[in-house]
PDB file of N, CA, C and O in Angstrom:
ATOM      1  N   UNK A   1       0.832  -1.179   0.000  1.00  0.00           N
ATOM      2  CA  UNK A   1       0.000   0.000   0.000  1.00  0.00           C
ATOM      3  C   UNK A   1       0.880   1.246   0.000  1.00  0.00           C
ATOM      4  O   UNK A   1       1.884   1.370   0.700  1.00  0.00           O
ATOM      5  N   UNK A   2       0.454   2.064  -0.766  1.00  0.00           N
ATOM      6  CA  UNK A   2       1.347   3.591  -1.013  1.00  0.00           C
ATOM      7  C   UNK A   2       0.591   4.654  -0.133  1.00  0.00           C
ATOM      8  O   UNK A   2      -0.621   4.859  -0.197  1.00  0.00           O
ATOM      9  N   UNK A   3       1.437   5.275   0.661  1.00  0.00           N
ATOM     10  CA  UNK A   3       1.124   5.936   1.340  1.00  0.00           C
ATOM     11  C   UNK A   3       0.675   7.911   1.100  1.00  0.00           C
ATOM     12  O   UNK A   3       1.600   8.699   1.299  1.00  0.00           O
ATOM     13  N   UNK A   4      -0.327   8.322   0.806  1.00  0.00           N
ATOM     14  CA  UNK A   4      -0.128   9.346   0.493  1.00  0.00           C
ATOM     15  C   UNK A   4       0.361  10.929   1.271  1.00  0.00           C
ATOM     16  O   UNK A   4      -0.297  11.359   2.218  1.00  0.00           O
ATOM     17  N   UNK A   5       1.090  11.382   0.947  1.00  0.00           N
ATOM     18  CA  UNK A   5       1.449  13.224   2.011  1.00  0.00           C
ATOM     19  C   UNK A   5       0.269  13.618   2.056  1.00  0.00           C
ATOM     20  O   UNK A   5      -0.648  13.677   1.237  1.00  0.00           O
ATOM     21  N   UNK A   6       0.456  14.012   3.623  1.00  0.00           N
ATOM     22  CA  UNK A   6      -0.854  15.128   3.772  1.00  0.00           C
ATOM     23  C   UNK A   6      -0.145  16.351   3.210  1.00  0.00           C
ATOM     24  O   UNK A   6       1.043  16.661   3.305  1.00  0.00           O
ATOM     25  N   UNK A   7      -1.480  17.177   2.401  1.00  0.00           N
ATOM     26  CA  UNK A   7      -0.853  18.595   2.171  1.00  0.00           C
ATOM     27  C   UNK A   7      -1.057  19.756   2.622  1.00  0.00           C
ATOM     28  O   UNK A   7      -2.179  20.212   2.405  1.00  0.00           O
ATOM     29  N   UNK A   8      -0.394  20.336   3.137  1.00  0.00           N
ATOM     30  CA  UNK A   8      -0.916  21.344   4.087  1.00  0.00           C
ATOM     31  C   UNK A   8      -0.539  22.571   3.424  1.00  0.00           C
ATOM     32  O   UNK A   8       0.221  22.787   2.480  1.00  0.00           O
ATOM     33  N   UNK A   9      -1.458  23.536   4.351  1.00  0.00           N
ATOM     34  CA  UNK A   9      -1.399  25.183   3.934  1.00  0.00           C
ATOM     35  C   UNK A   9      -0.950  25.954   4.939  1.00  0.00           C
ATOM     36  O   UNK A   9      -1.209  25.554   6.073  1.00  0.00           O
ATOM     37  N   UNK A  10      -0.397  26.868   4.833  1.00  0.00           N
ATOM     38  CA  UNK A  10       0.098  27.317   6.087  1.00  0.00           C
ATOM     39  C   UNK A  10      -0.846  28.848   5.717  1.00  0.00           C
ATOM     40  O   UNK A  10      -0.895  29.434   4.635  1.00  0.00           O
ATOM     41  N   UNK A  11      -1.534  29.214   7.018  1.00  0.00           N
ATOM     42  CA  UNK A  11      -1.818  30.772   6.862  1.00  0.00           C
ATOM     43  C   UNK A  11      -1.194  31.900   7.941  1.00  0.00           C
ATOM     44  O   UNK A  11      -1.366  31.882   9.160  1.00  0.00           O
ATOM     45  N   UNK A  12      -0.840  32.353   7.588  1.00  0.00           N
ATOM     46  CA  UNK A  12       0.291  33.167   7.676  1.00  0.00           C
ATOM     47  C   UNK A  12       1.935  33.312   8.092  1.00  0.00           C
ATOM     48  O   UNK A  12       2.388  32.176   8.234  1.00  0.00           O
ATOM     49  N   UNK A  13       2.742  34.124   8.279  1.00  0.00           N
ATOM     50  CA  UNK A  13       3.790  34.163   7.467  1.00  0.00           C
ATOM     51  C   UNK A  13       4.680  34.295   8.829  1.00  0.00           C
ATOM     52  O   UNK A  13       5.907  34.197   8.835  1.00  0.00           O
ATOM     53  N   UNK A  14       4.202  34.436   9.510  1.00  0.00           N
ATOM     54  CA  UNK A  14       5.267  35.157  10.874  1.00  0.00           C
ATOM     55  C   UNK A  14       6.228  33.926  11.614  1.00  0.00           C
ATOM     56  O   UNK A  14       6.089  32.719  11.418  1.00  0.00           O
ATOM     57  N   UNK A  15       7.121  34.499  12.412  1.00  0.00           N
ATOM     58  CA  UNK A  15       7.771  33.536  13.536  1.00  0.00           C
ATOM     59  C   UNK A  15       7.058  31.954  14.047  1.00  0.00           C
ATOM     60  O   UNK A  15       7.599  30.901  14.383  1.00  0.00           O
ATOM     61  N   UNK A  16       5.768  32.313  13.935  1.00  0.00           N
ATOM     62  CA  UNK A  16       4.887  30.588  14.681  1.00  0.00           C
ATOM     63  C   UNK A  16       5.145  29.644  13.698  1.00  0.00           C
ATOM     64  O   UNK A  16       5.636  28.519  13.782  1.00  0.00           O
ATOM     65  N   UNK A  17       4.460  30.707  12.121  1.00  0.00           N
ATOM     66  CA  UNK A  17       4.417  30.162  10.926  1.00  0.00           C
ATOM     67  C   UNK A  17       5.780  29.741  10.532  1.00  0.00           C
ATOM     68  O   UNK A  17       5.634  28.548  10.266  1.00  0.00           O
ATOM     69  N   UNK A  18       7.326  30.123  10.300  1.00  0.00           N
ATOM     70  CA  UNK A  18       8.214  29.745   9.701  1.00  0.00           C
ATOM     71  C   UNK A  18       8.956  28.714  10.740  1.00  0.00           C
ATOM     72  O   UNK A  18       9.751  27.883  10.300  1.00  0.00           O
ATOM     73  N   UNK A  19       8.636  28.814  12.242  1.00  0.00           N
ATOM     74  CA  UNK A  19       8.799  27.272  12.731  1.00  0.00           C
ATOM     75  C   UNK A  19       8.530  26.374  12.463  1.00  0.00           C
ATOM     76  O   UNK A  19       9.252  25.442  12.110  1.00  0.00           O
ATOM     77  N   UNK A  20       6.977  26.438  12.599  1.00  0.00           N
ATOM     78  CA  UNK A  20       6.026  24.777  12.385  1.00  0.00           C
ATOM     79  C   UNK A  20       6.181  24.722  11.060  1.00  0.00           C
ATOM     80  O   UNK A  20       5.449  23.882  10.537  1.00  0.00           O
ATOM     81  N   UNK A  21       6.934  25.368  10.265  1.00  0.00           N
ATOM     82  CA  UNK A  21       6.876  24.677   8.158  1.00  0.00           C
ATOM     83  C   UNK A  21       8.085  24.438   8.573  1.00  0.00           C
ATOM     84  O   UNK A  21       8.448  23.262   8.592  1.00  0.00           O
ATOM     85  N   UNK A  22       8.848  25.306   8.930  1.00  0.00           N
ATOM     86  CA  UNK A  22      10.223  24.165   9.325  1.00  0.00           C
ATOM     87  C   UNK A  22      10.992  22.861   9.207  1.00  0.00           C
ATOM     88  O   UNK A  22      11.922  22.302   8.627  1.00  0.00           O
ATOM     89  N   UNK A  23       9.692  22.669  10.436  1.00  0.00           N
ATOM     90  CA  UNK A  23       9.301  21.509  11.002  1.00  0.00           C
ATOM     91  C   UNK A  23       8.699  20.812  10.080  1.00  0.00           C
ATOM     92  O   UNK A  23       9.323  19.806   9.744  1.00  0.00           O
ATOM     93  N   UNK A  24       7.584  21.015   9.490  1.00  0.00           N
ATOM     94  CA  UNK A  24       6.794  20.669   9.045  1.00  0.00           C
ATOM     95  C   UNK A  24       7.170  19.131   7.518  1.00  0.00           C
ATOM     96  O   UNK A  24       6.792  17.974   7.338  1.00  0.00           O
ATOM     97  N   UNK A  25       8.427  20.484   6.533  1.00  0.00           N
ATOM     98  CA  UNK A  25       9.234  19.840   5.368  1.00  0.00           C
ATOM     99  C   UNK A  25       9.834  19.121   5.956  1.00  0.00           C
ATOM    100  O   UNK A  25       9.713  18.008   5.443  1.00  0.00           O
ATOM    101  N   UNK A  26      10.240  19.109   6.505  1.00  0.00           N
ATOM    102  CA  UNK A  26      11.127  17.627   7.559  1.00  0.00           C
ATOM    103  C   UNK A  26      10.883  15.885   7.694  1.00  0.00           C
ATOM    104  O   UNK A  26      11.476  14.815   7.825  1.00  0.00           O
ATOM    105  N   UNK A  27       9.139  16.700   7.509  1.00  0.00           N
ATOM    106  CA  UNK A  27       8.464  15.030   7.630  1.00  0.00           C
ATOM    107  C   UNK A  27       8.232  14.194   6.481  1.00  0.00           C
ATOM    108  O   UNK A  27       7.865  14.280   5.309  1.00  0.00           O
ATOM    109  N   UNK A  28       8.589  13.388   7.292  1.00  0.00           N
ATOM    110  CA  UNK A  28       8.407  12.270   5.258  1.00  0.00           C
ATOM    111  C   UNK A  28       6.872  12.184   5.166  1.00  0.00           C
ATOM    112  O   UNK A  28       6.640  11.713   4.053  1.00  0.00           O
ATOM    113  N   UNK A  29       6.267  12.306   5.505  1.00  0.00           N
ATOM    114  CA  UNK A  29       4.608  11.778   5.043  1.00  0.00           C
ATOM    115  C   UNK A  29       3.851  13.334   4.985  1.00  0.00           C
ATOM    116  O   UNK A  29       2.655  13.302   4.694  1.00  0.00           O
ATOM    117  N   UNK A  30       4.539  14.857   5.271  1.00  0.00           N
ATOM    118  CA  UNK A  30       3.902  15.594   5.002  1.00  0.00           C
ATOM    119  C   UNK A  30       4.294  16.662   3.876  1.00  0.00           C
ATOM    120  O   UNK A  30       5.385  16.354   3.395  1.00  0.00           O
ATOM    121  N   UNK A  31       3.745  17.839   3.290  1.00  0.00           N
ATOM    122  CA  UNK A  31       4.196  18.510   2.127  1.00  0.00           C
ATOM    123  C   UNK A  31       3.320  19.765   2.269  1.00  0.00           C
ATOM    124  O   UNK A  31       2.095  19.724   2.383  1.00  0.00           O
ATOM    125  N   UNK A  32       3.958  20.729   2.254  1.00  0.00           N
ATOM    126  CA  UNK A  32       3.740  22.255   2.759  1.00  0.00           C
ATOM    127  C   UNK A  32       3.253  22.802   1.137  1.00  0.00           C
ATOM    128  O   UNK A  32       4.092  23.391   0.456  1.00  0.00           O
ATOM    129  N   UNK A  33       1.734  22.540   0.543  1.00  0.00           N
ATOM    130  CA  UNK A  33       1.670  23.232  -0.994  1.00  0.00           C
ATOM    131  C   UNK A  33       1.216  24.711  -1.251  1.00  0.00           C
ATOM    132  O   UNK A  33       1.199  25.120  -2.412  1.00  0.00           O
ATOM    133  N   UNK A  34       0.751  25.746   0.056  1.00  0.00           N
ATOM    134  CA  UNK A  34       0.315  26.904  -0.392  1.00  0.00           C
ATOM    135  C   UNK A  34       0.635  27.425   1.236  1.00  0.00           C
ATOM    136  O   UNK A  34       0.903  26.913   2.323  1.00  0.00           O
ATOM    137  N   UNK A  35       0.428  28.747   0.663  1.00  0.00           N
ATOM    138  CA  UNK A  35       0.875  29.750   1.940  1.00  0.00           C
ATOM    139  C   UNK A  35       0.185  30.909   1.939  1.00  0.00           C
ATOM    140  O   UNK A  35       0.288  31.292   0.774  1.00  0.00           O
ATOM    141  N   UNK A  36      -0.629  31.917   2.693  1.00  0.00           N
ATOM    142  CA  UNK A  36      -1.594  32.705   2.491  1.00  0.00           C
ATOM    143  C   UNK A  36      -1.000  33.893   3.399  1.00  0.00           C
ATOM    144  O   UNK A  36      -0.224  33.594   4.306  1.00  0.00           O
ATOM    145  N   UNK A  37      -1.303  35.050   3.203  1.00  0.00           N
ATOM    146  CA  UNK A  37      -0.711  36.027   4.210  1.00  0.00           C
ATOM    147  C   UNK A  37      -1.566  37.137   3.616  1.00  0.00           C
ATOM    148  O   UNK A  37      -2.105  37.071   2.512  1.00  0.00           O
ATOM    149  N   UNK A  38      -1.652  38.389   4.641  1.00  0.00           N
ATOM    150  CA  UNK A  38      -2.753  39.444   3.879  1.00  0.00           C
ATOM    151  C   UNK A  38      -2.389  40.111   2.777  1.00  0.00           C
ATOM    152  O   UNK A  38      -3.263  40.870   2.359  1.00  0.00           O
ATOM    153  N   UNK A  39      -1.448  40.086   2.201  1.00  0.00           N
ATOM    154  CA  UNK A  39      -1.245  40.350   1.111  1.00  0.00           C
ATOM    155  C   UNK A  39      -0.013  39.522   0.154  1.00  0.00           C
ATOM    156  O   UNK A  39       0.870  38.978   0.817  1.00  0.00           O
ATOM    157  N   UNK A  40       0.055  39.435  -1.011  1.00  0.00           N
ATOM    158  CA  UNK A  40       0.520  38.642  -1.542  1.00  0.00           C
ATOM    159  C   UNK A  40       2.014  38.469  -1.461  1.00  0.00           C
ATOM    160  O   UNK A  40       2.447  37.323  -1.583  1.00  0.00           O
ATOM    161  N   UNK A  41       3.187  39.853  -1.195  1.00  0.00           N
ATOM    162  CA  UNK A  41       4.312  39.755  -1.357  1.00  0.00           C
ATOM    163  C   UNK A  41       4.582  39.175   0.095  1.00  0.00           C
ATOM    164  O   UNK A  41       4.871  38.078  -0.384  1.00  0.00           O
ATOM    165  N   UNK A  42       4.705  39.010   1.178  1.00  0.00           N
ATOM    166  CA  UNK A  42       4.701  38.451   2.339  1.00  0.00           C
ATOM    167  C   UNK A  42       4.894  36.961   1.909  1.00  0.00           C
ATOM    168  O   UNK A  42       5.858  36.197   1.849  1.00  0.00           O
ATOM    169  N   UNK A  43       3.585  36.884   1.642  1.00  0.00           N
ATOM    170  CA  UNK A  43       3.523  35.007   0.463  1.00  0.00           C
ATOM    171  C   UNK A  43       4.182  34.965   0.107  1.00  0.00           C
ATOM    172  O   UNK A  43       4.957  34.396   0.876  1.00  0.00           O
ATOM    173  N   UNK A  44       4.745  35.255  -0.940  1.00  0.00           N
ATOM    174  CA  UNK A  44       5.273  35.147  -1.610  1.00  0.00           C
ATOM    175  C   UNK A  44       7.005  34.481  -1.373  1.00  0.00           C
ATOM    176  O   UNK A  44       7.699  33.526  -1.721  1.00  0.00           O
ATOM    177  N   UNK A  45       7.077  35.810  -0.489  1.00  0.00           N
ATOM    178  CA  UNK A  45       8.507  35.616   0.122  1.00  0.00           C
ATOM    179  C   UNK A  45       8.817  34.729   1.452  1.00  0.00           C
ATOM    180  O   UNK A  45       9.927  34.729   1.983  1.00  0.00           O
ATOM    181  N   UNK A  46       7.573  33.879   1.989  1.00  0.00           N
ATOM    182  CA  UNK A  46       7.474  33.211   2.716  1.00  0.00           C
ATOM    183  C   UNK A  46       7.631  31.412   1.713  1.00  0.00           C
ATOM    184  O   UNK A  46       8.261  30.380   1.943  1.00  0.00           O
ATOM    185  N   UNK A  47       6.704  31.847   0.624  1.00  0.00           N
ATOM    186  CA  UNK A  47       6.791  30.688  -0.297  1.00  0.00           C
ATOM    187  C   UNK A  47       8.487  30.142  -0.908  1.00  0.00           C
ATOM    188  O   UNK A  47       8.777  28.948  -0.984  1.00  0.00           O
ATOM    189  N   UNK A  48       9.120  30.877  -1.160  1.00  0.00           N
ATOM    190  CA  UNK A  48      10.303  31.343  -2.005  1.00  0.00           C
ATOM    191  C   UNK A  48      11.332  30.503  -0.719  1.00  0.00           C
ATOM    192  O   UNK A  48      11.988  29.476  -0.898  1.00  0.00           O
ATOM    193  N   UNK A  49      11.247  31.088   0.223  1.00  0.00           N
ATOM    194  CA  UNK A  49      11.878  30.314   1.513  1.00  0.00           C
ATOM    195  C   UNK A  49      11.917  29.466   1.982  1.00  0.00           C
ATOM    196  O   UNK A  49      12.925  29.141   2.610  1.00  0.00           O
ATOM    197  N   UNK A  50      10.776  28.657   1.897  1.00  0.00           N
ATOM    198  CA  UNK A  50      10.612  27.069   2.152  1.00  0.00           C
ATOM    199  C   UNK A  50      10.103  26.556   0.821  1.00  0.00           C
ATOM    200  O   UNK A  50       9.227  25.723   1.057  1.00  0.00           O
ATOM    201  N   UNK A  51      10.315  26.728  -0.644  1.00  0.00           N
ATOM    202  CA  UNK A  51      10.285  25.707  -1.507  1.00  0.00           C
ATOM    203  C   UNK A  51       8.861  25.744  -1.643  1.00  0.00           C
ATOM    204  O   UNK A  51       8.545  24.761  -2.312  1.00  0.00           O
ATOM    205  N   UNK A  52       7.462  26.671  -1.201  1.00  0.00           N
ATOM    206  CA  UNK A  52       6.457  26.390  -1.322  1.00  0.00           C
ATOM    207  C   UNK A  52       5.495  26.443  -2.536  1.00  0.00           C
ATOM    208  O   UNK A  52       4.735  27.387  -2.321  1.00  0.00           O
ATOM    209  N   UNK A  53       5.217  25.910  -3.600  1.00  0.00           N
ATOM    210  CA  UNK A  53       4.547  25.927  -4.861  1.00  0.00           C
ATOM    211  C   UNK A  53       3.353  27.092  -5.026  1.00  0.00           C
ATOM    212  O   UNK A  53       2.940  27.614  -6.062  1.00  0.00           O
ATOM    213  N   UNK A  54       3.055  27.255  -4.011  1.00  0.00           N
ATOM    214  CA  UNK A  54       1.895  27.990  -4.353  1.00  0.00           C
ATOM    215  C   UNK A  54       1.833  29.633  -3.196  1.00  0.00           C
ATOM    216  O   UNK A  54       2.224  29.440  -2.045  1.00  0.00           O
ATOM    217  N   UNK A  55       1.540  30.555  -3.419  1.00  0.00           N
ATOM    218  CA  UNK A  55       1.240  31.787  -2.396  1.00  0.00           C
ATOM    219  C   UNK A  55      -0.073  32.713  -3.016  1.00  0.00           C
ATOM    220  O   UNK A  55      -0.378  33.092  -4.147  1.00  0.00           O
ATOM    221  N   UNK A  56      -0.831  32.905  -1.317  1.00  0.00           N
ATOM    222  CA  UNK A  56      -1.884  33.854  -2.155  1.00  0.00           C
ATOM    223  C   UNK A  56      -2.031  34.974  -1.278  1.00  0.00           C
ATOM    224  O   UNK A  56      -1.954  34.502  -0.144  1.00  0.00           O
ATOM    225  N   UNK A  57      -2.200  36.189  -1.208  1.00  0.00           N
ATOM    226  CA  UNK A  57      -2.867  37.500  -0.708  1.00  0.00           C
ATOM    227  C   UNK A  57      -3.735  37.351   0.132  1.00  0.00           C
ATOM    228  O   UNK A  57      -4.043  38.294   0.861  1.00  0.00           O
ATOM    229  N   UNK A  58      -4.450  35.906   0.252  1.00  0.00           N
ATOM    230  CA  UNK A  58      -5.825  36.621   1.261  1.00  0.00           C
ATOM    231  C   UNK A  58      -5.676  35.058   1.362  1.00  0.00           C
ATOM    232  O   UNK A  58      -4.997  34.162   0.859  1.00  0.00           O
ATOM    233  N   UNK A  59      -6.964  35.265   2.548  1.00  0.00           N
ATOM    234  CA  UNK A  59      -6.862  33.813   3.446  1.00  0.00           C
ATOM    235  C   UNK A  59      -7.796  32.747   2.123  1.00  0.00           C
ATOM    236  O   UNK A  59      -7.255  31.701   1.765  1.00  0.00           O
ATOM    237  N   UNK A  60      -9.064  33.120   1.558  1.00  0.00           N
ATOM    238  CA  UNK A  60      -9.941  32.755   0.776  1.00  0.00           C
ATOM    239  C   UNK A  60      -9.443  31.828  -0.148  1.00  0.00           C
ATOM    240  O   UNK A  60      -9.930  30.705  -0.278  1.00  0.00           O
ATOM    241  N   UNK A  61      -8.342  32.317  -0.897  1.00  0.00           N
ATOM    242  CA  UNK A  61      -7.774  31.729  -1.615  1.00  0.00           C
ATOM    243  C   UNK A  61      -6.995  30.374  -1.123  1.00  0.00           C
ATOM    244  O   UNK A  61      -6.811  29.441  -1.904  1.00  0.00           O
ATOM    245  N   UNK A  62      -6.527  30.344   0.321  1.00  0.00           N
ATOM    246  CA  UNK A  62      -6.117  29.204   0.740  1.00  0.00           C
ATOM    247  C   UNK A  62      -7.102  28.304   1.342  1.00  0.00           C
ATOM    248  O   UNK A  62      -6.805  27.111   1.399  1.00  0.00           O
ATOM    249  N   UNK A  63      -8.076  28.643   1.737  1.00  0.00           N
ATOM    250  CA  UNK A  63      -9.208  27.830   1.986  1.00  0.00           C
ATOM    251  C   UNK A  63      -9.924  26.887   0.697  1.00  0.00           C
ATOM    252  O   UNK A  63     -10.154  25.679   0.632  1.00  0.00           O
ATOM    253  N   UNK A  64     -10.148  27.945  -0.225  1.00  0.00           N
ATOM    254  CA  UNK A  64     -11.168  27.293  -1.714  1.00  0.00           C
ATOM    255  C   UNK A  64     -10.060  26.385  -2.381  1.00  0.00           C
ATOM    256  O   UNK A  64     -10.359  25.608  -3.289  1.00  0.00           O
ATOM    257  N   UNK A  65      -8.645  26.520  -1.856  1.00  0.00           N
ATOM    258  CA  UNK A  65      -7.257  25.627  -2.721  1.00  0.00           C
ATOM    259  C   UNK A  65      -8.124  24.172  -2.342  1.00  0.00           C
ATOM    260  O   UNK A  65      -8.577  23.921  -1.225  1.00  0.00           O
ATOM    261  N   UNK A  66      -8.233  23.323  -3.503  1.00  0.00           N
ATOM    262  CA  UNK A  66      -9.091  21.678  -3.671  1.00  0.00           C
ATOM    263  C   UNK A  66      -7.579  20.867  -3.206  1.00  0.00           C
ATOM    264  O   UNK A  66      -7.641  19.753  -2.686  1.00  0.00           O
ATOM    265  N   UNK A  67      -6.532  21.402  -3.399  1.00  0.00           N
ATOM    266  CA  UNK A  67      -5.145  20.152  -3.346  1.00  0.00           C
ATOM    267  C   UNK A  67      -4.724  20.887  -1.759  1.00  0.00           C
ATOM    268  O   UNK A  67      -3.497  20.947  -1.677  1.00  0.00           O
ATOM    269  N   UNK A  68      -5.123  21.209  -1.037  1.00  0.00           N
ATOM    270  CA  UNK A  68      -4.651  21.226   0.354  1.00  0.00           C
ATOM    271  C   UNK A  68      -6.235  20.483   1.373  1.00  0.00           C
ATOM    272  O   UNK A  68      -7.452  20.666   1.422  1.00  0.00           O
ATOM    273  N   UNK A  69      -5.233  19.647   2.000  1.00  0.00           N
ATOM    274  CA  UNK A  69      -5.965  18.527   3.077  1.00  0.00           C
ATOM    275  C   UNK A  69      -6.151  19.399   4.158  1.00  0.00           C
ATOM    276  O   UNK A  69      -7.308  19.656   4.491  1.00  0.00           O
ATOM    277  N   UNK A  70      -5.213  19.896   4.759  1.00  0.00           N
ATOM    278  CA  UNK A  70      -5.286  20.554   5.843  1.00  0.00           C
ATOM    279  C   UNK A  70      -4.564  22.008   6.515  1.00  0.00           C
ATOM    280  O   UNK A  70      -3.351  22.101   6.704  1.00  0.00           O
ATOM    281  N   UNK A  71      -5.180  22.689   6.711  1.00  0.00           N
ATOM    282  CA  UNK A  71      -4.542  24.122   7.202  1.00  0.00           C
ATOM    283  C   UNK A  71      -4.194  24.640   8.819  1.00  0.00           C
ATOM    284  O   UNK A  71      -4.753  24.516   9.909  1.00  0.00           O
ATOM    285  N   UNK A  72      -3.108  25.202   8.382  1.00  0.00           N
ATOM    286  CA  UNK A  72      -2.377  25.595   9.965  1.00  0.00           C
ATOM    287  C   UNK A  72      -2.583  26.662   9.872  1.00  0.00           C
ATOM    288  O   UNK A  72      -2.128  27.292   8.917  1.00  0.00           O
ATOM    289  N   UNK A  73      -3.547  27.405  11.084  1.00  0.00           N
ATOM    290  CA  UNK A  73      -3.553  28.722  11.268  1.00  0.00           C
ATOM    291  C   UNK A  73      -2.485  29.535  12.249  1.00  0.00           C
ATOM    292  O   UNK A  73      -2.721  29.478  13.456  1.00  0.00           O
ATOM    293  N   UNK A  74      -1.645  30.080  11.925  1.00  0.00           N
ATOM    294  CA  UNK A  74      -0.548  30.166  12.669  1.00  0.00           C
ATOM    295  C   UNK A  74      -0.679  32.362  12.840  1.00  0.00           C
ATOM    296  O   UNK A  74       0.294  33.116  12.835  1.00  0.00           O
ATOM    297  N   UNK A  75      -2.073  32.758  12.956  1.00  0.00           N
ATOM    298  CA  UNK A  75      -2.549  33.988  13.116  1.00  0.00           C
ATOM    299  C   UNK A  75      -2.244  34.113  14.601  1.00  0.00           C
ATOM    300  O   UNK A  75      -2.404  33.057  15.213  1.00  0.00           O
ATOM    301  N   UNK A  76      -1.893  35.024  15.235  1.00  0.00           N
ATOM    302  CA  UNK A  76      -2.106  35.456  16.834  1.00  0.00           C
ATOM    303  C   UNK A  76      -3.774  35.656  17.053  1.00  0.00           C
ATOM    304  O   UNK A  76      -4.694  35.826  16.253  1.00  0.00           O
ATOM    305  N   UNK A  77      -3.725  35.571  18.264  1.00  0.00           N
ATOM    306  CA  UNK A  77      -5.305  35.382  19.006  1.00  0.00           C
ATOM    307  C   UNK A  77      -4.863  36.593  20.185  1.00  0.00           C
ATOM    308  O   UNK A  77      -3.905  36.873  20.906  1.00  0.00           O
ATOM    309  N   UNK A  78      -6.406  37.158  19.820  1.00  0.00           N
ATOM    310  CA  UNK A  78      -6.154  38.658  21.166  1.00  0.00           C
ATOM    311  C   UNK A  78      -7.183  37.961  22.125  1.00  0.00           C
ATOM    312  O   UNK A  78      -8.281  37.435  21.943  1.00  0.00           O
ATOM    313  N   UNK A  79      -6.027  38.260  23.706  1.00  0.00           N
ATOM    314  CA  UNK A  79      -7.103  37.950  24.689  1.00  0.00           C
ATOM    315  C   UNK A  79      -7.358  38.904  25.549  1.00  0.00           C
ATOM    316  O   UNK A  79      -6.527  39.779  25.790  1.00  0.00           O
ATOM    317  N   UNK A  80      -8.420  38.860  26.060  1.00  0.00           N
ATOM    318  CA  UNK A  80      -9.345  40.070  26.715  1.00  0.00           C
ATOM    319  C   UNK A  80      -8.807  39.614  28.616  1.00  0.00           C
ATOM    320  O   UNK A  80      -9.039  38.675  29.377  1.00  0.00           O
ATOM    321  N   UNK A  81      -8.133  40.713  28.677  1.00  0.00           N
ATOM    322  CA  UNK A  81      -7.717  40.984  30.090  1.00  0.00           C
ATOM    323  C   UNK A  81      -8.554  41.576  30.939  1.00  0.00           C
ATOM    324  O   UNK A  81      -9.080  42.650  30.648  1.00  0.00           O
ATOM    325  N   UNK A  82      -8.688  41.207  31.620  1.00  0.00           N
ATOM    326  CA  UNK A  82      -9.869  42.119  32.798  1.00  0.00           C
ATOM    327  C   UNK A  82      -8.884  42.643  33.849  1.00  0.00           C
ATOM    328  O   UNK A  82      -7.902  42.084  34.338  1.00  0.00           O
ATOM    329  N   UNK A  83      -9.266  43.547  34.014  1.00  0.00           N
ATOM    330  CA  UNK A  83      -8.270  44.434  34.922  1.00  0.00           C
ATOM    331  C   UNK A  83      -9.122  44.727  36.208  1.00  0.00           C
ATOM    332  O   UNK A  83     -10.199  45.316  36.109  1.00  0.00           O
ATOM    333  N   UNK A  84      -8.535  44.233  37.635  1.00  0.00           N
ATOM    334  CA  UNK A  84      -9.064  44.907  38.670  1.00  0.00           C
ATOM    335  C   UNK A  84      -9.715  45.859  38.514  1.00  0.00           C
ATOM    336  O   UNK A  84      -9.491  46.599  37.557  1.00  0.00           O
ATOM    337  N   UNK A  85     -10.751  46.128  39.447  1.00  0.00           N
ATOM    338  CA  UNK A  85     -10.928  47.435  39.758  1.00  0.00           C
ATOM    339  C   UNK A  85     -11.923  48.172  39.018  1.00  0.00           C
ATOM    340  O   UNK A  85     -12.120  49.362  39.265  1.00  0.00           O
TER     341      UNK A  85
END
């Protein structure tokens, strides 16, 4: 039995993001095919860096991609502090 790569998308471009793809090309059973960031040159130059086939401008475009299995959202999350008082 032949085993197929999962293909993954990475959305966005920052420090979380260029670890876990890192990591990611490393693995024999996985394959990093698109990369999304809010605008396209970011992609681009995130793509160019890890060998990635594909980059797009907006998240949409990495979602509607039919040849990616699965996506890493690697966006920061704001959390709501409550402050004494």
């Amino acid at each position: 039995m032949t085993e197929q790569k999962v293909r993954w998308g990475v959305l966005a471009t920052g420090g979380i993001a260029a670890t876990f793809t890192a990591d990611l090309v490393d693995l024999p059973d996985a394959e990093v095919v698109a990369v999304a960031s809010r605008s396209a040159e970011p992609a681009k130059a995130f793509a160019e860096r890890f060998g990635i086939p594909r980059a797009y401008g907006d998240w949409e475009s990495l979602a509607y991609d039919d040849g990616i299995d699965v996506v890493y959202v690697a966006t920061r999350t704001r959390r709501t502090v409550r402050r004494p008082g």
